[in-house]
N, C-alpha and C positions, 0 to 999 in steps of 0.2 A: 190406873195402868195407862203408859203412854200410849198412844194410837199405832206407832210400829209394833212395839211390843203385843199391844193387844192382838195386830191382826196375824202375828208370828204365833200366837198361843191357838187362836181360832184352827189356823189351819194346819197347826201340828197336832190336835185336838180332832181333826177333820182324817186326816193323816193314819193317826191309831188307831180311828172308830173305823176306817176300812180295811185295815191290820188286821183287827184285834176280836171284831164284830161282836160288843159284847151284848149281854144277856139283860144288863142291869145298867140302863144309862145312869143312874144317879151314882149306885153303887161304881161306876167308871169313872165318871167324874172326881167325885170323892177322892178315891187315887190318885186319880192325875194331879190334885191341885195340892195333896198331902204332897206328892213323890219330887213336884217340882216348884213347890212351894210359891204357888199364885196366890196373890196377895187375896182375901176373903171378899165375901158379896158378889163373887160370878156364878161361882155352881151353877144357879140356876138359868143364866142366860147361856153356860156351857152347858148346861144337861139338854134346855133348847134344841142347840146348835147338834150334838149328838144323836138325840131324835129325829132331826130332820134331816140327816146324811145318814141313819140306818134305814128312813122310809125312799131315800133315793136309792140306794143300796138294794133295798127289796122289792121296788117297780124294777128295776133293772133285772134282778135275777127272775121276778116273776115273766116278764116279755121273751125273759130268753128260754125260757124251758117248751 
């Protein structure tokens, strides 16, 4: 994946996962890469990337309550 490309995917990826906040980072992933067909072998540095923007996502809602 080119390096513009890639960093277009990360943070449209980034983008969803505060959309979307889902339940099941792999099972999200998974979709995403089915729905818009990213070429294979990222999953799992998208599932990564997923997990660590739902734990910034829930330091944030935890500070704010």
């Amino acid at each position: 994946m080119a390096t513009k490309g890639h960093n277009e995917v990360k943070e449209s990826l980034r983008e969803m996962t505060r959309i979307f906040k889902p339940k099941d980072p792999k099972k999200f992933v998974k979709e995403y890469v089915r729905k818009y067909r990213i070429m294979g072998g990222y999953e799992e540095e998208l599932t990564d990337l997923v997990e660590h923007e739902m734990g910034k996502l829930n330091s944030v809602n935890s500070s704010v309550s």
